[in-house]
C-alpha positions, 0 to 999 in steps of 0.5 A: 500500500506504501509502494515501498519496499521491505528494506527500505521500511525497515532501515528508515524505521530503525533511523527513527526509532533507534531500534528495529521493529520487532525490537520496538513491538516487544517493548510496546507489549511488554509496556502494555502487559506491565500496565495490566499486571499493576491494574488487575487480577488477570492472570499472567498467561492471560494477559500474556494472550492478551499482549499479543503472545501466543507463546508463555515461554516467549512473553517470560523471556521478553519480559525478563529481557526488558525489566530484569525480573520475571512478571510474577515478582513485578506484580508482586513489587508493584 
């Protein structure tokens, strides 16, 4: 729809945003999953599913990639 290519996207994304695309979307779901583990009783492979993760084992490791700690012990700090 853009009549761009692939690369071209992907390389002007990154000048943007410092960071790639794939790298960008965990961050914003991982912001998003922080939000939900404060603001409800959800549990942590709902809301997983809910962020966009079809895989519990994918979403732990971003999310301990991102904020040093697993969900659980964020939701218990928080």
């Amino acid at each position: 729809h853009l009549q761009y290519d692939y690369a071209y996207l992907s390389k002007l994304f990154v000048q943007m945003t410092n960071m790639t695309f794939t790298e960008y979307l965990n961050h914003y779901r991982i912001s998003q999953a922080c939000y939900l583990l404060k603001n409800s009783q959800q549990s942590i492979s709902t809301i997983a599913m809910n962020c966009g993760y079809s895989n519990l084992r994918t979403f732990h490791r971003n999310f301990k990639k991102r904020k040093q700690m697993a969900p659980k012990t964020y939701r218990e700090l928080e």
